[in-house]
Biopython code that builds the backbone (N, CA, C, O; Angstrom):
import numpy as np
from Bio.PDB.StructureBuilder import StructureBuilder

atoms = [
    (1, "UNK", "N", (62.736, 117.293, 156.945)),
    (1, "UNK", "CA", (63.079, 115.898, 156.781)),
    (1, "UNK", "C", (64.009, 115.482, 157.911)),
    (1, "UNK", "O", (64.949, 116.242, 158.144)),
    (2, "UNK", "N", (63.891, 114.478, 158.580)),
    (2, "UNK", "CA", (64.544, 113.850, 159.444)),
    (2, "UNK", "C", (65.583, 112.841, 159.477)),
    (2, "UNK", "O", (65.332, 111.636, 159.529)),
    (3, "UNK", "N", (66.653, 113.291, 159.450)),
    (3, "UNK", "CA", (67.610, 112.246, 159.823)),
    (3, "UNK", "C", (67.650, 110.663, 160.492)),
    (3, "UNK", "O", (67.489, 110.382, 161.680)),
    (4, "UNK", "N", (67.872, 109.877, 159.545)),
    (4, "UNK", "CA", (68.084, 108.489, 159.626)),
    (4, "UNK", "C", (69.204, 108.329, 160.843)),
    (4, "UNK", "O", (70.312, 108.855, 160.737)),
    (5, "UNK", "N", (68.792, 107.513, 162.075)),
    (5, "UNK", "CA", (69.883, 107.296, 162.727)),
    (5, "UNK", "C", (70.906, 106.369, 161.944)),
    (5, "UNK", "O", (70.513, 105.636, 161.037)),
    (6, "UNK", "N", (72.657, 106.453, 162.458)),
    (6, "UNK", "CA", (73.538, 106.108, 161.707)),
    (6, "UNK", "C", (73.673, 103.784, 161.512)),
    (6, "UNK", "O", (73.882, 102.940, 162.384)),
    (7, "UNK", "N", (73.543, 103.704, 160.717)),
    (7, "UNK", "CA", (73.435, 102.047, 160.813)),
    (7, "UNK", "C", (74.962, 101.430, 159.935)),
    (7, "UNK", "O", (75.743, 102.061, 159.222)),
    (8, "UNK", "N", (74.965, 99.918, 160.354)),
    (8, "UNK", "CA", (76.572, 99.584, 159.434)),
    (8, "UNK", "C", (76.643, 99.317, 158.123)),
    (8, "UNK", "O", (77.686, 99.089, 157.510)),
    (9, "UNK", "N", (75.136, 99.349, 157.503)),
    (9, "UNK", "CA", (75.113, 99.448, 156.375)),
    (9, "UNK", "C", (75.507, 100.720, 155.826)),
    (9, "UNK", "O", (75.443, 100.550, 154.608)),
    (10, "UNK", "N", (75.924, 102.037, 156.080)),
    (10, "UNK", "CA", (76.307, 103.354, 155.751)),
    (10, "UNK", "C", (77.099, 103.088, 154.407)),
    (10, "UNK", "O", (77.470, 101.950, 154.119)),
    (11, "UNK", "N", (77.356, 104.232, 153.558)),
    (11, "UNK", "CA", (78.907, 104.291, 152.851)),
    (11, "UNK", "C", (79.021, 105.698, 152.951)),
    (11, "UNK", "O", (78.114, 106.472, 152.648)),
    (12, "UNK", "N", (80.139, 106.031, 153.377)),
    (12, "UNK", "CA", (80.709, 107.211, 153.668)),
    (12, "UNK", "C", (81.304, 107.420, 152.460)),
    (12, "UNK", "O", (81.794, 106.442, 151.896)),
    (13, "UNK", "N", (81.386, 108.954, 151.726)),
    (13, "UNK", "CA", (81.709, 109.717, 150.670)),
    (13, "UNK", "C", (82.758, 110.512, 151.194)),
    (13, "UNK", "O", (82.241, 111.441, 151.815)),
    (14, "UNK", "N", (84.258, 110.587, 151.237)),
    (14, "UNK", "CA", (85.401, 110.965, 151.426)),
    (14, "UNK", "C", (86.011, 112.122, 150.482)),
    (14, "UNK", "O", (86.846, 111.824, 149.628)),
    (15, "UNK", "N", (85.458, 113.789, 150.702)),
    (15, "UNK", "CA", (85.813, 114.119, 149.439)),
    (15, "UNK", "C", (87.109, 115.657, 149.898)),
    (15, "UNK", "O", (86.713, 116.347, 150.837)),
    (16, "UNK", "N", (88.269, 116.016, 149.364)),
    (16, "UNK", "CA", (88.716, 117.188, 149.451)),
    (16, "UNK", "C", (88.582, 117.984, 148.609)),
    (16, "UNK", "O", (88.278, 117.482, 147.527)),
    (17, "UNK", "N", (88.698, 119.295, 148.621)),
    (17, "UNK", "CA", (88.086, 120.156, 147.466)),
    (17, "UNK", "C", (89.523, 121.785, 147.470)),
    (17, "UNK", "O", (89.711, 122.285, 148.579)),
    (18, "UNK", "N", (89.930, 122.089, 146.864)),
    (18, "UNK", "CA", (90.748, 123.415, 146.911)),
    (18, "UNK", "C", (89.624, 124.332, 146.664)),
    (18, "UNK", "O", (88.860, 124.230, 145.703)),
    (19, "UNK", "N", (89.566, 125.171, 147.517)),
    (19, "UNK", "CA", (88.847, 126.209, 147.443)),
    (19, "UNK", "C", (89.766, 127.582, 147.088)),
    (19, "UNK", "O", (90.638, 128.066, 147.811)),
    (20, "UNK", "N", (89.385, 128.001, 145.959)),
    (20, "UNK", "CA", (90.167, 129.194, 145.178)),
    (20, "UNK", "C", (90.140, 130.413, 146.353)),
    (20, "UNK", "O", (88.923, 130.573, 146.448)),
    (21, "UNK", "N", (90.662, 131.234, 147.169)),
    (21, "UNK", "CA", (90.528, 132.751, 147.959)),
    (21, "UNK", "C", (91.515, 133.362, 147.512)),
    (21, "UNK", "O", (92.430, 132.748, 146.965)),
    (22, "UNK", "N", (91.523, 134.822, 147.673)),
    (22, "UNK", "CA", (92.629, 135.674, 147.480)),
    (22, "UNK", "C", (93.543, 135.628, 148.041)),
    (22, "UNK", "O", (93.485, 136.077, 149.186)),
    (23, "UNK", "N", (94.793, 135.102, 147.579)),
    (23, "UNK", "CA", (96.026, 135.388, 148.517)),
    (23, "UNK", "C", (96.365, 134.136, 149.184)),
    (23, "UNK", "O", (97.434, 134.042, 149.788)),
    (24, "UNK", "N", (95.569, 133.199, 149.125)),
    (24, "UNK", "CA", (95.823, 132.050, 149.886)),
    (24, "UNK", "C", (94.932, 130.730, 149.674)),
    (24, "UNK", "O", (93.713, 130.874, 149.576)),
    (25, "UNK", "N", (95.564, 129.306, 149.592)),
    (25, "UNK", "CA", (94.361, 128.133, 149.049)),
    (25, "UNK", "C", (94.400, 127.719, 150.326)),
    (25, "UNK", "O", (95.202, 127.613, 151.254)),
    (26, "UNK", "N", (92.861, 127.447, 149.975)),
    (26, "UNK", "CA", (92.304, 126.455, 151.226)),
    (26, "UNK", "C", (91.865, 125.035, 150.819)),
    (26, "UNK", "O", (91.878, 124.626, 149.658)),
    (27, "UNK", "N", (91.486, 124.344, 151.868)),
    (27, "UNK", "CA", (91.081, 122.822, 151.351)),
    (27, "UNK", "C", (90.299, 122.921, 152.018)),
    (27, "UNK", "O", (90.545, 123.441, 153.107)),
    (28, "UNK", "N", (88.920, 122.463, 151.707)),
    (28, "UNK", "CA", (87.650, 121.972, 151.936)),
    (28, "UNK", "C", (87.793, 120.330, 152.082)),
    (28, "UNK", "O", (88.531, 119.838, 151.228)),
    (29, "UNK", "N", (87.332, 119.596, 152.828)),
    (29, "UNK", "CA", (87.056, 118.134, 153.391)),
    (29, "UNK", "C", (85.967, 117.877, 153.727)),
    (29, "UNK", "O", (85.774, 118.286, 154.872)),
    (30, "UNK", "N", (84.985, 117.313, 153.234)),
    (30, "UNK", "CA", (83.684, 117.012, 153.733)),
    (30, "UNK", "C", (83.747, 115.455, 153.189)),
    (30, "UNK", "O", (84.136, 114.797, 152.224)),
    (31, "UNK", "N", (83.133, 115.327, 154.399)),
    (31, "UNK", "CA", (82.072, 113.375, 155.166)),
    (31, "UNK", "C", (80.637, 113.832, 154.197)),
    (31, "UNK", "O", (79.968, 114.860, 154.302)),
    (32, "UNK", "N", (80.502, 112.971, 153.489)),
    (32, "UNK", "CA", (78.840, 112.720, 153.085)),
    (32, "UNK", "C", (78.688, 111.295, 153.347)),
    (32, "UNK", "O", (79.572, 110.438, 153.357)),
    (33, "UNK", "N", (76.822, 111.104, 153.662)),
    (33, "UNK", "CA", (76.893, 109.675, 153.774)),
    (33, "UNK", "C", (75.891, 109.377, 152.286)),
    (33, "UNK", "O", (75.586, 110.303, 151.535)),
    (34, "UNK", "N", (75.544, 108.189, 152.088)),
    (34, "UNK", "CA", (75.475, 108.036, 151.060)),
    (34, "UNK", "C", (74.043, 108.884, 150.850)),
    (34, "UNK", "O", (74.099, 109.261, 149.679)),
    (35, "UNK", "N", (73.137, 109.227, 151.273)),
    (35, "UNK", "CA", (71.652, 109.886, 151.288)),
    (35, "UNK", "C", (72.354, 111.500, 151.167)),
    (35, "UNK", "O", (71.495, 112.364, 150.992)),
    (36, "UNK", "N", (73.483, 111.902, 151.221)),
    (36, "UNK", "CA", (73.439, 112.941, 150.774)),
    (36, "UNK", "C", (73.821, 114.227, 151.973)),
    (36, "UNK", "O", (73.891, 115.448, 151.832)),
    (37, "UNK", "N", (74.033, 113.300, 153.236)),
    (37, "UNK", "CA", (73.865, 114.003, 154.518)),
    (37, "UNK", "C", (75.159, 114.468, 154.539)),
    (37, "UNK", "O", (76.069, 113.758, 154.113)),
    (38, "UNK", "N", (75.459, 116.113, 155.198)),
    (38, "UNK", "CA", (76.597, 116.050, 155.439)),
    (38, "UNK", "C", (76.859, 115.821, 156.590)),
    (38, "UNK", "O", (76.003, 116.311, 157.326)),
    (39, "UNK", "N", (78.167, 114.959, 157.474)),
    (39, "UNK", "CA", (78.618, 114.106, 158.090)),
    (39, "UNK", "C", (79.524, 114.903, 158.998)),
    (39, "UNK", "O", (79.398, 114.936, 160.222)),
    (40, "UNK", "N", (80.678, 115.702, 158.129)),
    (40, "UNK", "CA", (81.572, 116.706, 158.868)),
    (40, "UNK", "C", (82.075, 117.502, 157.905)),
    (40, "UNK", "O", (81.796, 117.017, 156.809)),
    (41, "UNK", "N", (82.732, 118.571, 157.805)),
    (41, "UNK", "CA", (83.283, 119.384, 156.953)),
    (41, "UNK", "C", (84.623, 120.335, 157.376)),
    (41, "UNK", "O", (84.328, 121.340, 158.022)),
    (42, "UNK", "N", (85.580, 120.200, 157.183)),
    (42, "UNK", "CA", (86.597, 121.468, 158.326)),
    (42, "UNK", "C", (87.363, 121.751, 156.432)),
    (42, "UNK", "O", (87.534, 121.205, 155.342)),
    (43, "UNK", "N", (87.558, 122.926, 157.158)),
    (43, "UNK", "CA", (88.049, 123.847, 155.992)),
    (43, "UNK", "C", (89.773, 123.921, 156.808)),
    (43, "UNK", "O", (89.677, 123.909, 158.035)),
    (44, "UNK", "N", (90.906, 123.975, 156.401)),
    (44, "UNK", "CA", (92.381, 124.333, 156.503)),
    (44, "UNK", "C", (93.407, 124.722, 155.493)),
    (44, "UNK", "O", (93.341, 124.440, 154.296)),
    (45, "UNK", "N", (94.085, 125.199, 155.907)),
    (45, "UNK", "CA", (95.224, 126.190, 154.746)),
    (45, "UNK", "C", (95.965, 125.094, 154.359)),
    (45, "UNK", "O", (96.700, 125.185, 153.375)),
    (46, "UNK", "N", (95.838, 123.595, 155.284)),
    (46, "UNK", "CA", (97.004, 122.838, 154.617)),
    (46, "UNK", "C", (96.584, 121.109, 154.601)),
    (46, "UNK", "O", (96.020, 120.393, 155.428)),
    (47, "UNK", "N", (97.110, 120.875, 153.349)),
    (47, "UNK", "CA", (96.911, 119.447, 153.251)),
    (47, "UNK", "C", (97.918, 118.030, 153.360)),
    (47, "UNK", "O", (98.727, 117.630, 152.522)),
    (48, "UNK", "N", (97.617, 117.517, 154.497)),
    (48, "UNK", "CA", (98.798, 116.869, 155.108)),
    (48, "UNK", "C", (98.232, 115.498, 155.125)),
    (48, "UNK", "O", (97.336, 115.249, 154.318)),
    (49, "UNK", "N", (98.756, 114.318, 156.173)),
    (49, "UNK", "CA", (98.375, 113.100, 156.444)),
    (49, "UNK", "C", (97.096, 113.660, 157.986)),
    (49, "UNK", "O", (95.896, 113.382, 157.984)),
    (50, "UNK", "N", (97.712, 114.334, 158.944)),
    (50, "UNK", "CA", (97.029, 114.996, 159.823)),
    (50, "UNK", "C", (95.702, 115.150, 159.542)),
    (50, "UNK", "O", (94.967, 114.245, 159.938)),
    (51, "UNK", "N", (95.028, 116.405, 158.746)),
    (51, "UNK", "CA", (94.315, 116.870, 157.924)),
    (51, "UNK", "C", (93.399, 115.544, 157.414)),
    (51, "UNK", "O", (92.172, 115.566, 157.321)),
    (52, "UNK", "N", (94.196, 114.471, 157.127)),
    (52, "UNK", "CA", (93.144, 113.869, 156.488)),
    (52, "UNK", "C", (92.624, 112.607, 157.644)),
    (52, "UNK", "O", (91.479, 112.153, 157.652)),
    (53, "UNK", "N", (93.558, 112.239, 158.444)),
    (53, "UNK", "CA", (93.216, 111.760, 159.640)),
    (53, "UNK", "C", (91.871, 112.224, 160.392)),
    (53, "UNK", "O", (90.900, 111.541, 160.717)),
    (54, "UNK", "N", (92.148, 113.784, 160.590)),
    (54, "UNK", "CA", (91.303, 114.461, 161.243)),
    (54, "UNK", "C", (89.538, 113.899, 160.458)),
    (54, "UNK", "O", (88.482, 113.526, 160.969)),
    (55, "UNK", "N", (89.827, 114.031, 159.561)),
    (55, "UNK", "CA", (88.471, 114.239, 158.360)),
    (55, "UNK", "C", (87.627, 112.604, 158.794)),
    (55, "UNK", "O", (86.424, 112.506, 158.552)),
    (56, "UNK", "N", (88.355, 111.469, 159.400)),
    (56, "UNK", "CA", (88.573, 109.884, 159.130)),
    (56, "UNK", "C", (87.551, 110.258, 160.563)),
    (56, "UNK", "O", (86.346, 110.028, 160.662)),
    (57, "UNK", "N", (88.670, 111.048, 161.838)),
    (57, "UNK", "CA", (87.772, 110.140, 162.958)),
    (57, "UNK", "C", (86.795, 111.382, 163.638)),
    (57, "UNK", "O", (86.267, 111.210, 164.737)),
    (58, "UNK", "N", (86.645, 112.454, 162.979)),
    (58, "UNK", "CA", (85.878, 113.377, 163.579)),
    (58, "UNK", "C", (84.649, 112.642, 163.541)),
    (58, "UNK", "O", (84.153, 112.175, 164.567)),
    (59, "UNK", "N", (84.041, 112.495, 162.198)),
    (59, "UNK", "CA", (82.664, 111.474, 162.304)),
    (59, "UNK", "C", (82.229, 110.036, 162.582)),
    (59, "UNK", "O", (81.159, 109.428, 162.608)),
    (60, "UNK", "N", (83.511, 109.755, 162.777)),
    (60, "UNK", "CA", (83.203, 108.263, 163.501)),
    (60, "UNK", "C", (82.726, 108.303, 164.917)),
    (60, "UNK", "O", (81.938, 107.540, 165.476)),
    (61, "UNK", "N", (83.736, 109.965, 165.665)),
    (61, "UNK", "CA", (83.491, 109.573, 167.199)),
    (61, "UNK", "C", (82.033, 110.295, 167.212)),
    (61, "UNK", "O", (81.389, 109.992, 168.217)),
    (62, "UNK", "N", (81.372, 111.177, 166.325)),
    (62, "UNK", "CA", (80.194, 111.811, 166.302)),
    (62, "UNK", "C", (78.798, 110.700, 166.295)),
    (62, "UNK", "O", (77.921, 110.698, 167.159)),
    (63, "UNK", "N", (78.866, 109.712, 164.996)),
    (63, "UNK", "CA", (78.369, 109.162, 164.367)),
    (63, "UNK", "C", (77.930, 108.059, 165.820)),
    (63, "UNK", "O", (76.837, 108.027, 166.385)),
    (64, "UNK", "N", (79.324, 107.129, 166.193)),
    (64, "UNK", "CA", (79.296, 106.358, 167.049)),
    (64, "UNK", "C", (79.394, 104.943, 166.621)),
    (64, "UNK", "O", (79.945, 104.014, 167.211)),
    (65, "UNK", "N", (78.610, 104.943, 165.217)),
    (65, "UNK", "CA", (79.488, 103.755, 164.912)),
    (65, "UNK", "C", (80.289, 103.987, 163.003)),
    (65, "UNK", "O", (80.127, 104.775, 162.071)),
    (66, "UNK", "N", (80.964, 103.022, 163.228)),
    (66, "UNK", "CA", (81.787, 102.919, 161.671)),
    (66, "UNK", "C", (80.710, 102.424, 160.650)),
    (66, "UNK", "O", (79.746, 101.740, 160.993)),
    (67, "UNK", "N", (80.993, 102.890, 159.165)),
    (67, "UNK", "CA", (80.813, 102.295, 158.191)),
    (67, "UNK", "C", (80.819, 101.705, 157.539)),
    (67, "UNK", "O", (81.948, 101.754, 157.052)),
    (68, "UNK", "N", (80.141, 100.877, 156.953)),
    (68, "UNK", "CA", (80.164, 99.448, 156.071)),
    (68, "UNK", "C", (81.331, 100.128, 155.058)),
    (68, "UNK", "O", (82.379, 99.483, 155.051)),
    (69, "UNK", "N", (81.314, 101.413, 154.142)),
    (69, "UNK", "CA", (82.544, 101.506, 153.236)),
    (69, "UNK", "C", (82.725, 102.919, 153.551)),
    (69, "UNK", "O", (81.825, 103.741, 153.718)),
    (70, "UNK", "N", (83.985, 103.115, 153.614)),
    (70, "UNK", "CA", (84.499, 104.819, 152.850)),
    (70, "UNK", "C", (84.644, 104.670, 152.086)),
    (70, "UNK", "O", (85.021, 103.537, 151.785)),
    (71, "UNK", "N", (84.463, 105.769, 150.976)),
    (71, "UNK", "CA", (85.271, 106.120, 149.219)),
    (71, "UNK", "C", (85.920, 107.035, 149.585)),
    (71, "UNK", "O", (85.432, 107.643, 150.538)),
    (72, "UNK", "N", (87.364, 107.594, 148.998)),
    (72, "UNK", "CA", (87.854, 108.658, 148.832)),
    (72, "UNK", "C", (87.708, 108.914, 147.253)),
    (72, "UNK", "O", (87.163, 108.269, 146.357)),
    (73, "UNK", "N", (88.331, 109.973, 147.281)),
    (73, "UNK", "CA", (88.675, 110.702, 145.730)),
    (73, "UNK", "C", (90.084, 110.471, 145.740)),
    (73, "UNK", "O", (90.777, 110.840, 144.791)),
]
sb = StructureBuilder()
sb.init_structure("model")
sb.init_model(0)
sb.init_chain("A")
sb.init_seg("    ")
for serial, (resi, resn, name, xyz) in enumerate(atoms, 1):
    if name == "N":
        sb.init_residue(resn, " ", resi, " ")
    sb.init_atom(name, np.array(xyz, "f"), 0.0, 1.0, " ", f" {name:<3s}", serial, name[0])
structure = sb.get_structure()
C-alpha cells in the first residue's frame, strides 16, 4: 500500500507512552497521521518540554508541510 502524499487537510495524533524496561523508564513518542501512518517515533529516558518539542518539529520538517490539527494526550 502506498503512501498518500502529505496534504493540509492532515490531523496529526500526538501520543507519549512509558515503556516499562528493567532498571530504567523510557518514553515512547510517536506522530500518527490520521490513516494510521506512522509519522515519527524517538524513544528517550526523559520527559521534558525539549522531548516534546523535538516530537512537534521532527515531522513537520520531514513532512514539509503543517497540519490542519494536532491532538495530544
Amino acid at each position: 500500500m502506498r503512501r498518500k502524499p502529505p496534504c493540509r487537510n492532515d490531523v496529526w495524533y500526538l501520543n507519549e507512552v512509558a515503556s516499562p524496561s528493567p532498571g530504567k523508564k523510557l518514553w515512547l513518542w510517536r506522530a500518527v497521521d490520521q490513516d494510521g501512518y506512522v509519522l515519527d517515533e524517538i524513544v528517550q529516558n526523559r520527559r521534558n518540554t525539549k522531548a516534546a518539542k523535538r516530537l512537534l518539529t521532527r515531522p513537520l520538517k520531514k513532512q514539509g508541510l503543517a497540519p490542519k490539527r494536532m491532538i495530544t494526550d
